[in-house]
C-alpha positions as CSV (number, residue, x, y, z in Angstrom):
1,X,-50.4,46.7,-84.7
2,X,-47.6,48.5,-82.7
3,X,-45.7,46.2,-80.2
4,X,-45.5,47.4,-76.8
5,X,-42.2,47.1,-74.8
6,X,-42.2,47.0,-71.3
7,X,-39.1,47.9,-69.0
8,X,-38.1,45.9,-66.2
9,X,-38.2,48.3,-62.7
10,X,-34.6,48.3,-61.3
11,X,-35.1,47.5,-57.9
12,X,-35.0,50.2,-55.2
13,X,-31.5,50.7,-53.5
14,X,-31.3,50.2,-50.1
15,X,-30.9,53.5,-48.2
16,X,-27.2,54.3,-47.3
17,X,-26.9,54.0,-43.2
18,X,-28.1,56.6,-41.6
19,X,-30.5,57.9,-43.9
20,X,-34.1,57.1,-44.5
21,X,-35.5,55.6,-47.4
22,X,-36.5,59.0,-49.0
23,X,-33.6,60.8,-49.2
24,X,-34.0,63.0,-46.4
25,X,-31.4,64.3,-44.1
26,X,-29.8,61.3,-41.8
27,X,-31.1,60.1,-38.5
28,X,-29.7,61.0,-35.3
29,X,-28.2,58.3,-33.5
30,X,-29.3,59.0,-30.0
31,X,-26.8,58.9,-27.1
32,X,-27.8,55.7,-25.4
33,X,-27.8,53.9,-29.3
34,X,-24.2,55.3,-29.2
35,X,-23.0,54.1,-26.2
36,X,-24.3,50.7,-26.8
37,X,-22.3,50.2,-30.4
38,X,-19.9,52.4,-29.7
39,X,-19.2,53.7,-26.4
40,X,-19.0,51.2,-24.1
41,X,-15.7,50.2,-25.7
42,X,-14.2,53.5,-24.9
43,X,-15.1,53.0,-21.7
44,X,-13.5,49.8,-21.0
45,X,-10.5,51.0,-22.7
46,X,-10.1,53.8,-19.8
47,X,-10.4,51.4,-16.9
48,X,-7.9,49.5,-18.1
49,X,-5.8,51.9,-19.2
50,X,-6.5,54.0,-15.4
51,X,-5.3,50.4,-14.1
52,X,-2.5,50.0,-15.5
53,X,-0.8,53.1,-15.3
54,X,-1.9,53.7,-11.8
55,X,0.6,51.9,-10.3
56,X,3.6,53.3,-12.6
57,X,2.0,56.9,-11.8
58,X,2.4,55.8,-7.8
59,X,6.2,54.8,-7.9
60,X,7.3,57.7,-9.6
61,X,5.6,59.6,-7.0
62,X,7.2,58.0,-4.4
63,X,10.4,58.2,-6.2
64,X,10.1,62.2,-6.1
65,X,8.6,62.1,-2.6
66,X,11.6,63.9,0.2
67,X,10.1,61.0,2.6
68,X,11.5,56.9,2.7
69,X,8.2,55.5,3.2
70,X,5.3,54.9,0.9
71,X,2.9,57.0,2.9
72,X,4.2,60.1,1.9
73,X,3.1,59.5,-1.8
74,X,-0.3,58.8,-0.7
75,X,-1.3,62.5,-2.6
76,X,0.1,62.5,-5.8
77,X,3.8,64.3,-6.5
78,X,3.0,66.6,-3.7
79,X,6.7,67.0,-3.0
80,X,9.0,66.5,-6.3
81,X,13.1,66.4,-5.4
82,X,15.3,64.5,-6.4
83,X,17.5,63.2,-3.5
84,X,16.2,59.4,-4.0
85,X,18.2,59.7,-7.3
86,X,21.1,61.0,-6.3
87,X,21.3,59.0,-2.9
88,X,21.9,55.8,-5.4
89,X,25.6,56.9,-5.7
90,X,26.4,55.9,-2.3
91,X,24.8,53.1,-3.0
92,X,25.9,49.3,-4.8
93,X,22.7,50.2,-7.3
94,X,24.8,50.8,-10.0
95,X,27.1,47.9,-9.9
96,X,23.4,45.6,-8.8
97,X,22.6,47.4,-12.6
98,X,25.5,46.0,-14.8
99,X,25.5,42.5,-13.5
100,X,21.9,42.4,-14.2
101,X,22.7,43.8,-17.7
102,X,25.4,41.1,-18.0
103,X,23.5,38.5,-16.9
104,X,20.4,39.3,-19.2
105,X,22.5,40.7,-22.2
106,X,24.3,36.7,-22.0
107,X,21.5,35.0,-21.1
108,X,19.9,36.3,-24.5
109,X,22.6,35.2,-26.7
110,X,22.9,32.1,-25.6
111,X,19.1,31.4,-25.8
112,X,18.6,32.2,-29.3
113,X,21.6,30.1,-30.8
114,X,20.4,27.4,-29.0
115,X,16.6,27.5,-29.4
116,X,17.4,29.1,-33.1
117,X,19.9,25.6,-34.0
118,X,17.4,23.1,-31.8
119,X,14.3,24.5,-34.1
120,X,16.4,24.5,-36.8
121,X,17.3,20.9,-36.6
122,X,13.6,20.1,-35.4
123,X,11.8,22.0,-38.7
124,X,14.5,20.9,-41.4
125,X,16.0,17.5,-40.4
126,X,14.2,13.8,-39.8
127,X,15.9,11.7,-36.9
128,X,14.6,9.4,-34.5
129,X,13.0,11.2,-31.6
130,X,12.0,13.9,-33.5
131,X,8.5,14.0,-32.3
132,X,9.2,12.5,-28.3
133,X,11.7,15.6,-28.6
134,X,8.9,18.5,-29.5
135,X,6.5,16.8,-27.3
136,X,9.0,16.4,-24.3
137,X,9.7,20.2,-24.9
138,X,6.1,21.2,-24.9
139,X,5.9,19.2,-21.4
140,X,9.1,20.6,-20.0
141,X,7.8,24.5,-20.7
142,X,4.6,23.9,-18.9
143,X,6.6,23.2,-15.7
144,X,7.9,26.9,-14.1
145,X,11.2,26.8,-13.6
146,X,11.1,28.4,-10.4
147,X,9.7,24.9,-8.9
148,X,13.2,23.5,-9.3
149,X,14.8,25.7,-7.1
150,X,16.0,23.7,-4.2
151,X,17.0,21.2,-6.7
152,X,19.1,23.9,-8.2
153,X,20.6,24.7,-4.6
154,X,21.8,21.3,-3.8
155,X,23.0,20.8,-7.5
156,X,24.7,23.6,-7.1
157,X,26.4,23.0,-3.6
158,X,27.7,19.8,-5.4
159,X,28.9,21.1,-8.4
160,X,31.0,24.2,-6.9
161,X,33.1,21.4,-4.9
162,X,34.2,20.2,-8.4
163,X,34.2,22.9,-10.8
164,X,33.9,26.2,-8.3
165,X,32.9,28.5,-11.0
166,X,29.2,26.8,-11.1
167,X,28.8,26.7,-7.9
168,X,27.0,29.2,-5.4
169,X,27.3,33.2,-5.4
170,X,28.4,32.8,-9.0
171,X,27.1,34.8,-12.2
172,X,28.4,32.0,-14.9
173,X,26.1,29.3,-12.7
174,X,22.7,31.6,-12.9
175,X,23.3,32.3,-16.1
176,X,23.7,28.7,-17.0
177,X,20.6,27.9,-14.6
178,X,18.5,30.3,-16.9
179,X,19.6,29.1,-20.1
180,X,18.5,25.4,-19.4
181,X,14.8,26.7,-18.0
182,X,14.2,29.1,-21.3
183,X,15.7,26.5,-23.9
184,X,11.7,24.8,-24.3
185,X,9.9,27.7,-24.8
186,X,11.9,29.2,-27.1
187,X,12.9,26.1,-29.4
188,X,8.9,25.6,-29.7
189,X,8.1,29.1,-30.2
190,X,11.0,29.7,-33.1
191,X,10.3,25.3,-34.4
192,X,6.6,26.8,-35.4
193,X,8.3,30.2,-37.5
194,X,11.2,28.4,-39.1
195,X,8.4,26.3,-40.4
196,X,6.7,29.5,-42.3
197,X,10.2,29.4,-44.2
198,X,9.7,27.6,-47.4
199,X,12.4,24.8,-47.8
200,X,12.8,25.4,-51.5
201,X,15.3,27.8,-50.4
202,X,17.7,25.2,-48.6
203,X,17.4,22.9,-51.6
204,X,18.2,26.1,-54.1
205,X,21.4,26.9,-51.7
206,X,22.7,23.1,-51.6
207,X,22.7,23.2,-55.7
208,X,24.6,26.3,-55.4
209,X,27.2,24.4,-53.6
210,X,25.9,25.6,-49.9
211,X,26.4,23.5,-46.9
212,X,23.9,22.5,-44.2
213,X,25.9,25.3,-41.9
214,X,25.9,28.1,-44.7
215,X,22.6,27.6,-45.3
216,X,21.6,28.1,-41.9
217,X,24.1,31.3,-41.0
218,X,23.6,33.2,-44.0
219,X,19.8,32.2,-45.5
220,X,18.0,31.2,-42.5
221,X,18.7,33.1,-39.8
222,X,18.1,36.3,-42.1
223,X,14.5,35.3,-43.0
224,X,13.7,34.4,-38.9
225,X,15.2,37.6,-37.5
226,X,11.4,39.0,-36.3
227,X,11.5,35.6,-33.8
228,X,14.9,36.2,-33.0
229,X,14.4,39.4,-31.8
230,X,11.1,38.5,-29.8
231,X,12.9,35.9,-28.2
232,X,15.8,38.1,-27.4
233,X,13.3,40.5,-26.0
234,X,11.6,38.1,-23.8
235,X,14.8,37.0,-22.4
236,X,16.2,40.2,-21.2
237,X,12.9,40.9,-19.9
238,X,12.7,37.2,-17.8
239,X,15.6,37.1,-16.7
240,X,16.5,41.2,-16.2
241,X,14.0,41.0,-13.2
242,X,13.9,37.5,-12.2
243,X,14.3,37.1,-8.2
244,X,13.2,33.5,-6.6
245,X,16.6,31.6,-8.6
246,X,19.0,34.9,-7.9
247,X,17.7,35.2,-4.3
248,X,18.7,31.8,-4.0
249,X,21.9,30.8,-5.9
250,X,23.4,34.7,-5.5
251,X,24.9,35.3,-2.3
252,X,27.9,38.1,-2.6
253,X,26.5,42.0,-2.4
254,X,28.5,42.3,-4.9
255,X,27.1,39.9,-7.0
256,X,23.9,40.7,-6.8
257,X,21.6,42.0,-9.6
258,X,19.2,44.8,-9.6
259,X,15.9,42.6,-8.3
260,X,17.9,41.0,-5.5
261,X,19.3,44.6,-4.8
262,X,16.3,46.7,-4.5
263,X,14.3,44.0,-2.3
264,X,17.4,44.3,0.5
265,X,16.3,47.8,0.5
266,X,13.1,46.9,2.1
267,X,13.1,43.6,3.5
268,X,13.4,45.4,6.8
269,X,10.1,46.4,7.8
270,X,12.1,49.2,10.9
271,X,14.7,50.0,8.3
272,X,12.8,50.0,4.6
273,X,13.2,52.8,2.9
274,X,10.7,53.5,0.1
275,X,11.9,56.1,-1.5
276,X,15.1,55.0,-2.7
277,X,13.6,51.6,-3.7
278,X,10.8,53.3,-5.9
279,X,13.6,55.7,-7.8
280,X,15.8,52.0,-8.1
281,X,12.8,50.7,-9.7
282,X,11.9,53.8,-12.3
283,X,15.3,53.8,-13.2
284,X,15.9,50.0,-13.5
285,X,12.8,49.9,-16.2
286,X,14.5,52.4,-18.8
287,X,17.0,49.6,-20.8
288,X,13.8,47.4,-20.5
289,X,11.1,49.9,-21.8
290,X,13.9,51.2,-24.8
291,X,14.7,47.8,-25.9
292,X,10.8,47.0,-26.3
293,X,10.8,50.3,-28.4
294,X,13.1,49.6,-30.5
295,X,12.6,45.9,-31.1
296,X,8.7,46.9,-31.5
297,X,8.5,46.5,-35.0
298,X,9.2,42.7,-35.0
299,X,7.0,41.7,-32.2
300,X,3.6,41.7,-33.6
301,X,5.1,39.8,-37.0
302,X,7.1,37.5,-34.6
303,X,4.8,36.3,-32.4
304,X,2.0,35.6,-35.4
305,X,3.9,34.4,-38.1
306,X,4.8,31.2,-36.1
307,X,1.2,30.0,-35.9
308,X,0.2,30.3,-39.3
309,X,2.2,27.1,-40.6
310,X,3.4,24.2,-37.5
């Protein structure tokens, strides 16, 4: 008697996407199938690209427009010259420029060594107060610090009668004024990244022989440079075009920075002059718009690594 031995059937595959379950030739997705999966994306993408470069395509028309008013430019680049650009020689623009560079370029530096040593000592050291400290900086960032600004004033007005270079119309005061208003954002954005650091490191150093100080300049600071830089580029950025506080606390032409500046040039409603103000403004976003080039690489790894670990 001959035994009989049966095969198990392999199930069917599943046809690939696209194709039917034959074999044959793929479907044809149909063009409203394709907008619904697909396309609808694409076209959200354009509106909100169209929106945002809009208004950048508008200034730089007006910037190239022979006229000094804004009604001119209402049809695109339909005269290009460039007399706004060269009228800004006559003008304080480029002195506005480098005290808004100095101001920003300052302002930077001094916000990353102090937020960088504050999250330092908040992610590596215990102390009493440790957590009332993180939690009063989480408060104190919530707060704009634009809201403070006649306190500011009279503080200020006070202060210049003892010490005069932190008083009114001076550079060293704003700076000052903007270092004290970023120092809560920026100690709890860089407290979460130094986190992400493992500590095995600072204990490895301090068997070397490595002090609390050496560990920091030379181990740390190395392995948090992405948040650095992002909090660098953030600060330029704030306090490049900030107006309310330099309206305010700035009150020498020559002291002015480039916000302040530009917004003299059409305050006047009889004596505005568009043009002039619109070429100010392309030109004052180049240092800006290269610095956020070249700094692009840490952003995205800056701004994420922070959150994985708190």
């Amino acid at each position: 008697m001959t035994a009989t031995t049966l095969t198990p059937a392999s199930p069917t595959p599943d046809p690939a996407p696209g194709r039917t379950a034959g074999g044959g030739a793929p479907r044809r997705r149909t063009a409203r199938r394709w907008f619904t999966d697909v396309g609808w994306r694409h076209v959200v993408g354009v509106v909100f690209v169209v929106y945002a470069v809009f208004p950048i395509v508008y200034v730089l028309s007006a910037s190239l427009s022979d006229g000094g008013t804004l009604t001119g430019s209402n049809q695109l680049f339909r005269t290009v010259t460039t007399e706004n650009y060269a009228a800004l020689a006559d003008t304080r623009f480029w002195t506005w420029a480098a005290n808004s560079v100095q101001i920003a370029v300052v302002t930077a530096v001094g916000t990353v060594l102090m937020g960088a040593a504050a999250a330092y000592a908040f992610s590596r050291f215990r102390f009493t107060g440790r957590r009332a400290g993180l939690t009063t900086l989480l408060v104190v960032q919530m707060f704009p610090q634009m809201l403070a600004f006649v306190a500011i004033f009279l503080l200020l007005i006070n202060l210049g009668q003892v010490v005069p270079a932190l008083g009114l119309n001076s550079k060293t005061a704003l700076i000052c004024v903007y270092l004290g208003g970023a120092l809560g954002v920026n100690t709890f954005l860089m407290y979460g990244f130094f986190n992400t650091v493992p500590r095995e490191l600072d204990e490895a150093a301090k068997i070397d022989g490595a002090t609390h100080s050496q560990v920091y300049w030379t181990i740390i600071l190395r392995l948090v440079t992405p948040i650095l830089a992002v909090v660098a580029l953030l600060s330029i950025i704030a306090s490049f075009g900030e107006f309310v506080i330099a309206r305010v606390l700035l009150q020498s032409e020559s002291n002015w920075t480039l916000a302040v500046g530009l917004y003299s040039w059409v305050s006047s409603l009889l004596e505005a002059n568009w043009g002039l103000f619109a070429a100010g403004a392309v030109i004052s976003t180049v240092p800006v718009l290269a610095l956020f080039l070249f700094l692009q690489k840490y952003i995205v790894g800056g701004l994420t690594a922070g959150s994985v670990k708190g």
